[in-house]
C-alpha positions as a LaTeX table, in Angstrom:
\begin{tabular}{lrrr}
\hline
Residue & $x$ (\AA) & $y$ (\AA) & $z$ (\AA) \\
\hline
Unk1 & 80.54 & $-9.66$ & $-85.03$ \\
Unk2 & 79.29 & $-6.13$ & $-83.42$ \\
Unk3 & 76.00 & $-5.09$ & $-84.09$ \\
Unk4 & 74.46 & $-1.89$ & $-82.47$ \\
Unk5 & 70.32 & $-1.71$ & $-82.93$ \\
Unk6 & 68.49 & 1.91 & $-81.99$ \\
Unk7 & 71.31 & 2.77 & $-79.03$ \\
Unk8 & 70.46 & 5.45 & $-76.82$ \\
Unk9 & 72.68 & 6.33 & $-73.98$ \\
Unk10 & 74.36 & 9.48 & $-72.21$ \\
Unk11 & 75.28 & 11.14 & $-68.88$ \\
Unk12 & 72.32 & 12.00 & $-66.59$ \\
Unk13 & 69.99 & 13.56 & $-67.93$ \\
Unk14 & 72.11 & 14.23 & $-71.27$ \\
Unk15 & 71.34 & 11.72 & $-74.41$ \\
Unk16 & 74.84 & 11.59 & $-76.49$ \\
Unk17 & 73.58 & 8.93 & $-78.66$ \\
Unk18 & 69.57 & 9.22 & $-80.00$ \\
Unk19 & 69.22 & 5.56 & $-81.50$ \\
Unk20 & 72.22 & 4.51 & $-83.21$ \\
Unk21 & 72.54 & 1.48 & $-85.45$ \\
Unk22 & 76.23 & 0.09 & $-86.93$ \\
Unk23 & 77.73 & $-3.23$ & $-87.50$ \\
Unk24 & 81.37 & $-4.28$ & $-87.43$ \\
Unk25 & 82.14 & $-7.41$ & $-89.29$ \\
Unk26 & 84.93 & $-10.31$ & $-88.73$ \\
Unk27 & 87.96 & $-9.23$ & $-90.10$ \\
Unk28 & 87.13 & $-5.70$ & $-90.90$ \\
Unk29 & 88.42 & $-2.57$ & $-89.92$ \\
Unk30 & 85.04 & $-0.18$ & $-89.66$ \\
Unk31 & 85.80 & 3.65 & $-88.79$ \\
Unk32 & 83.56 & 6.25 & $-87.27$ \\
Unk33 & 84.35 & 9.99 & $-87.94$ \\
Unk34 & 82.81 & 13.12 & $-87.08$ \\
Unk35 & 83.30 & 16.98 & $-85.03$ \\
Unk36 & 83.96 & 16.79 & $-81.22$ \\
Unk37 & 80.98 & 16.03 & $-79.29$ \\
Unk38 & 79.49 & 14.33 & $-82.13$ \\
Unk39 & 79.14 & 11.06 & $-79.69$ \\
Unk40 & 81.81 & 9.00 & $-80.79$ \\
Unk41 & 83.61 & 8.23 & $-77.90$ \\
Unk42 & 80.34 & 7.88 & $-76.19$ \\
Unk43 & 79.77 & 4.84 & $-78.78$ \\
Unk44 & 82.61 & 2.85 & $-77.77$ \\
Unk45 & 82.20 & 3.44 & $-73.72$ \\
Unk46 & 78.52 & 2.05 & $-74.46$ \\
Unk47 & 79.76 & $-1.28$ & $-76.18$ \\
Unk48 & 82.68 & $-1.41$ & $-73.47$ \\
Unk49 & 79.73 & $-0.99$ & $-71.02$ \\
Unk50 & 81.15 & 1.86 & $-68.95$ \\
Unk51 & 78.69 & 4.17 & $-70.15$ \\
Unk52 & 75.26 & 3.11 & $-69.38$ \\
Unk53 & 73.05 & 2.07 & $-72.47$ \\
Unk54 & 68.85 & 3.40 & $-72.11$ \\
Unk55 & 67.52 & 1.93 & $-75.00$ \\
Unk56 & 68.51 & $-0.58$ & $-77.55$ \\
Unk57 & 70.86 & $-3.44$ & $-77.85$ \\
Unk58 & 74.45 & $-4.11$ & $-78.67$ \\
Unk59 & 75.27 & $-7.80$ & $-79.58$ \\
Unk60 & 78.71 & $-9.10$ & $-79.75$ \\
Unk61 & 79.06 & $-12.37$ & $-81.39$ \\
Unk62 & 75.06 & $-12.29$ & $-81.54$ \\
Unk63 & 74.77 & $-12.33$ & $-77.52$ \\
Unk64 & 73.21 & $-8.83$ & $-75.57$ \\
Unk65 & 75.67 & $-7.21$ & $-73.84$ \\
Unk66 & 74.67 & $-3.75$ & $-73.08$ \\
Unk67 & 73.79 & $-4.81$ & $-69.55$ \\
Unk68 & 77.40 & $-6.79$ & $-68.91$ \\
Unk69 & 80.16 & $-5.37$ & $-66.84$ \\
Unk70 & 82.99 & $-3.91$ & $-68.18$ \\
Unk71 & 85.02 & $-6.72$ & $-66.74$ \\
Unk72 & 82.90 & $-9.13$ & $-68.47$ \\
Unk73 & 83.16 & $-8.00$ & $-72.17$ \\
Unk74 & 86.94 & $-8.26$ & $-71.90$ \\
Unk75 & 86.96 & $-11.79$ & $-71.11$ \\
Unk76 & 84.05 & $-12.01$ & $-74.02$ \\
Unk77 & 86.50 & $-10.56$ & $-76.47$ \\
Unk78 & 86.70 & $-6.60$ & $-76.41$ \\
Unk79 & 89.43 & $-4.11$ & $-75.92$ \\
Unk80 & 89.66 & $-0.65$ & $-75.80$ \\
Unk81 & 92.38 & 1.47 & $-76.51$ \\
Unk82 & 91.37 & 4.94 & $-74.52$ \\
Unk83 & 91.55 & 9.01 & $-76.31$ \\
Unk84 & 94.42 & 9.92 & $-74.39$ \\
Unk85 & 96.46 & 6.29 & $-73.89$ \\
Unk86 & 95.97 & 6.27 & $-70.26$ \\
Unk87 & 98.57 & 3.90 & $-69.51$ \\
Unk88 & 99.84 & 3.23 & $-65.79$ \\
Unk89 & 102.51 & 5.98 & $-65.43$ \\
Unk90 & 104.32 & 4.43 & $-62.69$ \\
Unk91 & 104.40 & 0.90 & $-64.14$ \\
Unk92 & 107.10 & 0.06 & $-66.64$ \\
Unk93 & 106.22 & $-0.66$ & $-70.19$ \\
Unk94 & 106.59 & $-4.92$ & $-69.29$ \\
Unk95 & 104.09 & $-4.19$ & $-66.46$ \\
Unk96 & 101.69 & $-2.62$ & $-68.30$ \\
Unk97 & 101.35 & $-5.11$ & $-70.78$ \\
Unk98 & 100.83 & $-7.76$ & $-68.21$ \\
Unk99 & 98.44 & $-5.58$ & $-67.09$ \\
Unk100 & 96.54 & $-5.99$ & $-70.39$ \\
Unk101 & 96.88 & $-9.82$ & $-69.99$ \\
Unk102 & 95.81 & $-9.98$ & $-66.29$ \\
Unk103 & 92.61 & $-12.28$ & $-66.92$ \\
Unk104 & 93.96 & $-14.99$ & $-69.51$ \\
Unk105 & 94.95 & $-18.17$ & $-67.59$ \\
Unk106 & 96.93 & $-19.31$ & $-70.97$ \\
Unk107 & 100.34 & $-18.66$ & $-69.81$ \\
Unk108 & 102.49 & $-19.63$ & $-73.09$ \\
Unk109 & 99.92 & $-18.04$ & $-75.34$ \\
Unk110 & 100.73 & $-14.51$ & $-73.08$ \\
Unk111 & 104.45 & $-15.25$ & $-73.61$ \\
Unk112 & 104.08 & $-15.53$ & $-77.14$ \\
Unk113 & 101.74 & $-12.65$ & $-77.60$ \\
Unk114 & 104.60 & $-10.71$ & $-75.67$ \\
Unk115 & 107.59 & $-11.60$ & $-78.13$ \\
Unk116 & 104.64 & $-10.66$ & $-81.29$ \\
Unk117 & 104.02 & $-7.24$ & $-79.33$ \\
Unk118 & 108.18 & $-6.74$ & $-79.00$ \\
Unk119 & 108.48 & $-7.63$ & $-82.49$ \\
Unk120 & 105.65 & $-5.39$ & $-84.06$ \\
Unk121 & 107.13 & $-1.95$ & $-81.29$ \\
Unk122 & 110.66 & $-2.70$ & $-81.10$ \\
Unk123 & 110.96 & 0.27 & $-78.95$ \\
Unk124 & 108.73 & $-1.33$ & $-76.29$ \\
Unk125 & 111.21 & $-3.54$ & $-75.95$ \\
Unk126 & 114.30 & $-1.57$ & $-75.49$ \\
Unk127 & 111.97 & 0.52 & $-72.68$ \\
Unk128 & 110.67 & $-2.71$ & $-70.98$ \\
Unk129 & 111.79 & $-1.77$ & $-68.10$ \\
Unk130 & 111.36 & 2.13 & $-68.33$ \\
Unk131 & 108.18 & 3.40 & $-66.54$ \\
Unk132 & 105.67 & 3.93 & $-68.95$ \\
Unk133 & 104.89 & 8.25 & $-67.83$ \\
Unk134 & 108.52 & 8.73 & $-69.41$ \\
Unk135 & 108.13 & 7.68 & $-72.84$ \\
Unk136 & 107.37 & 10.24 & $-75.57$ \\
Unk137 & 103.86 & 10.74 & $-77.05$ \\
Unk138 & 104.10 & 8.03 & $-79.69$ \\
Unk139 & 105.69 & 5.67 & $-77.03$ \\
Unk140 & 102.70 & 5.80 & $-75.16$ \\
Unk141 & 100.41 & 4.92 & $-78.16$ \\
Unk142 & 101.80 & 1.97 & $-79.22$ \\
Unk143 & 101.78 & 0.79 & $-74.93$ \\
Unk144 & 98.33 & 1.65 & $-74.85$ \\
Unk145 & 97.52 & $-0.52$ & $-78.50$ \\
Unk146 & 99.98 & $-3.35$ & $-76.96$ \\
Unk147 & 98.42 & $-3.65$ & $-73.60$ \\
Unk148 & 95.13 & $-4.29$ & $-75.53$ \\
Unk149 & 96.19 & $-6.93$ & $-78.03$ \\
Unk150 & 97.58 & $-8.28$ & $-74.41$ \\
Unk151 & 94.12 & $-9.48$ & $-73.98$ \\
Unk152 & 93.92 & $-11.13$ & $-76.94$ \\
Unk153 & 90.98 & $-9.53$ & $-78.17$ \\
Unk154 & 88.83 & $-11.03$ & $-81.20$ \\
Unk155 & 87.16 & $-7.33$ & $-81.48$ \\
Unk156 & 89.92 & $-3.87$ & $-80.35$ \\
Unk157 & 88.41 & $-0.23$ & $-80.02$ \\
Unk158 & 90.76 & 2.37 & $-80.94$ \\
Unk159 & 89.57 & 5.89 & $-79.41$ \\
Unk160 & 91.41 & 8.60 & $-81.24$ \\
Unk161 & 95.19 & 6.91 & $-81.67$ \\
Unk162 & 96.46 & 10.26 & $-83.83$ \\
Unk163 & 95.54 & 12.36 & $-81.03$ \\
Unk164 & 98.63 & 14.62 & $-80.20$ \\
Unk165 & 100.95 & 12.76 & $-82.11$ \\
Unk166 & 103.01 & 14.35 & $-85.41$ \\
Unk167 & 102.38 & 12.78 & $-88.59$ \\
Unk168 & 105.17 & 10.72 & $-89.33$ \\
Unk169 & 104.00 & 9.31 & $-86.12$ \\
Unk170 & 100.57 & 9.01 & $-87.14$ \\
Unk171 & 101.14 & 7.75 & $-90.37$ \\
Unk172 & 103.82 & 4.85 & $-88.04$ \\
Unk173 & 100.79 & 4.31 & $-85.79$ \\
Unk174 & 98.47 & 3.65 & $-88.54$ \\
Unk175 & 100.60 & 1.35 & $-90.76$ \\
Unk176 & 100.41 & $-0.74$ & $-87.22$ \\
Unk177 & 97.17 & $-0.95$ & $-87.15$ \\
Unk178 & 96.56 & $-2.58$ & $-90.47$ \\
Unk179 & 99.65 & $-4.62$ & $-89.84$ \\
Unk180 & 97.84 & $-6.16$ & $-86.41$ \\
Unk181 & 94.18 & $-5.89$ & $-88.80$ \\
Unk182 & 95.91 & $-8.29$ & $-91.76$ \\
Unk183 & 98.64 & $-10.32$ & $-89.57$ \\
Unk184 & 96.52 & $-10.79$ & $-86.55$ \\
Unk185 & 93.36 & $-11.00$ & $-88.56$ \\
Unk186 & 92.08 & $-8.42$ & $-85.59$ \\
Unk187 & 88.78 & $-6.97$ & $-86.32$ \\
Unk188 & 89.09 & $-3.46$ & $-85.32$ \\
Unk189 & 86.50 & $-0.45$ & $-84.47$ \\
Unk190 & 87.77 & 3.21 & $-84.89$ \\
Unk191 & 86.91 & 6.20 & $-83.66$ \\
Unk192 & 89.08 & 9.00 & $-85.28$ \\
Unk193 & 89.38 & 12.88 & $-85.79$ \\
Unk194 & 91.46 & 12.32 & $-88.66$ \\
Unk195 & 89.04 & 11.25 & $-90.95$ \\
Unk196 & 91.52 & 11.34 & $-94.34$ \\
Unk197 & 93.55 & 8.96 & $-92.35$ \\
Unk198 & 90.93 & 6.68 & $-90.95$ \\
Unk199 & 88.85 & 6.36 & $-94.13$ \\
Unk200 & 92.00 & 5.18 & $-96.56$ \\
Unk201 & 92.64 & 3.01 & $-93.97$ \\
Unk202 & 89.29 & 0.83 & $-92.83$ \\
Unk203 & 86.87 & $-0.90$ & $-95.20$ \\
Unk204 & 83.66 & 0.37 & $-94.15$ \\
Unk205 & 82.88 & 3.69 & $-92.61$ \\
Unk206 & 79.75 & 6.04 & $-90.85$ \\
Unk207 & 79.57 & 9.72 & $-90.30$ \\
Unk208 & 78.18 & 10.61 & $-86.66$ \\
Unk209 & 76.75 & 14.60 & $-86.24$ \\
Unk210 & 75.15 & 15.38 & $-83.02$ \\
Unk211 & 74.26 & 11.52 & $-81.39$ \\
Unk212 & 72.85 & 10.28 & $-85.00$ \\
Unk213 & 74.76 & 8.21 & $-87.51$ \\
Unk214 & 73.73 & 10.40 & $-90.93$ \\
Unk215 & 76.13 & 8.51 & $-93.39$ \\
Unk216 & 77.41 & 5.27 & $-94.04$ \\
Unk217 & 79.08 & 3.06 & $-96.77$ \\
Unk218 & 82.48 & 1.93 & $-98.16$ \\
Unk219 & 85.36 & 3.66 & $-96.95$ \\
Unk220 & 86.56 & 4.89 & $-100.73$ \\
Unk221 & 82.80 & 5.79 & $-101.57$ \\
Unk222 & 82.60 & 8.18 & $-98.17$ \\
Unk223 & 86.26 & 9.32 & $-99.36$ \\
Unk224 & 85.09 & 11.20 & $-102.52$ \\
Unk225 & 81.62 & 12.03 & $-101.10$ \\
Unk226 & 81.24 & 15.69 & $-101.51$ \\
Unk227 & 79.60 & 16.39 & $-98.10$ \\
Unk228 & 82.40 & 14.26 & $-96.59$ \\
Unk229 & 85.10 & 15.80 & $-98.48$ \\
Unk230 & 83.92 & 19.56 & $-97.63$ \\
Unk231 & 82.43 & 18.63 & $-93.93$ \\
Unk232 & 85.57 & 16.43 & $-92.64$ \\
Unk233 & 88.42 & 16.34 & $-95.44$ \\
Unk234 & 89.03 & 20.25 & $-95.95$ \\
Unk235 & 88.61 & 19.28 & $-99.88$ \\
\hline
\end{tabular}
């Protein structure tokens, strides 16, 4: 479904990613761990196409889209979920998720995607009408995730969706995710710092240091790699 080739891209005169190559398959759920600044948010705003790509080529569904507008690879099939939520504070939690579904035209398919999104957060839908900068932490995660499935993406980036959160919230958040991966049959791309967490959960994973992918393989092998397991597991 997503296939990166040699990616290079960065800010000014900065390169945060020095020729990157990754694939994402239908139906899986692929994770990318490494330290801070290791370029993995950078990876994500390059396939969303708000961070400019230099060299290379990203193909979604086998077309180039490293040149498209951000606009334009949502209605081809992509969603992000943001590090840090970034919902719309002053909208209420129903607003925001029609936010998320502000380019479909299919009316009843939004409605129905609405009750699925109530259903899988029942909490969003006891807040509907609260504004979305007053809900706790965890609150805001699962707005952020729902206002992305609101697009009805075939392909959802998740940027760091532990971040601040506790772990029984984490460990909440996560159980989601696979829920939306097996019911929704949602092929999903994630970025996390919590690389136990994101590793027992995907199929495949890669290890990113410093702009470079260095490792990659099954999620379980990269789990009892020793270079994983002392570099990003404390084991």
């Amino acid at each position: 479904m997503l296939n990166l080739i040699d990616v290079e891209a960065g800010y000014g005169n900065i390169r945060a990613l020095k020729g990157i190559s990754l694939t994402v398959g239908e139906g899986e759920i692929v994770a990318l761990i490494g330290a801070n600044g290791a370029g993995k948010t950078t990876t994500l705003m390059s396939i969303s196409g708000i961070v400019p790509v230099s060299a290379g080529q990203i193909l979604f569904n086998n077309n180039r889209i490293e040149k498209t507008d951000p606009d334009k690879i949502v209605s081809a099939g992509i969603s992000q979920v943001p590090e840090g939520r970034r919902i719309f504070p002053g909208l209420t939690v129903l607003e925001n998720l029609e936010m998320g579904a502000f380019l479909r035209t299919d009316h009843r398919q939004v409605r129905e995607d609405l009750e699925y999104i109530f259903n899988l957060f029942p909490i969003l839908n006891k807040r509907r009408r609260q504004a979305g900068g007053t809900l706790s932490g965890g609150e805001q995660q699962m707005l952020a995730i729902s206002r992305a499935l609101m697009a009805r993406p075939d392909l959802l980036l998740l940027d760091e969706p532990s971040l601040g959160l506790s772990p029984l919230l984490t460990k909440q958040i996560f159980e989601m995710i696979k829920k939306i991966n097996t019911e929704q049959h949602r092929t999903i791309f994630l970025v996390e710092q919590n690389a136990y967490m994101a590793l027992k959960l995907s199929h495949r994973g890669y290890v990113m240091e410093s702009g470079a992918i260095t490792m990659e393989g099954k999620a379980s092998d990269l789990l009892t790699d020793d270079n994983v397991r002392k570099a990003y597991l404390g084991i």
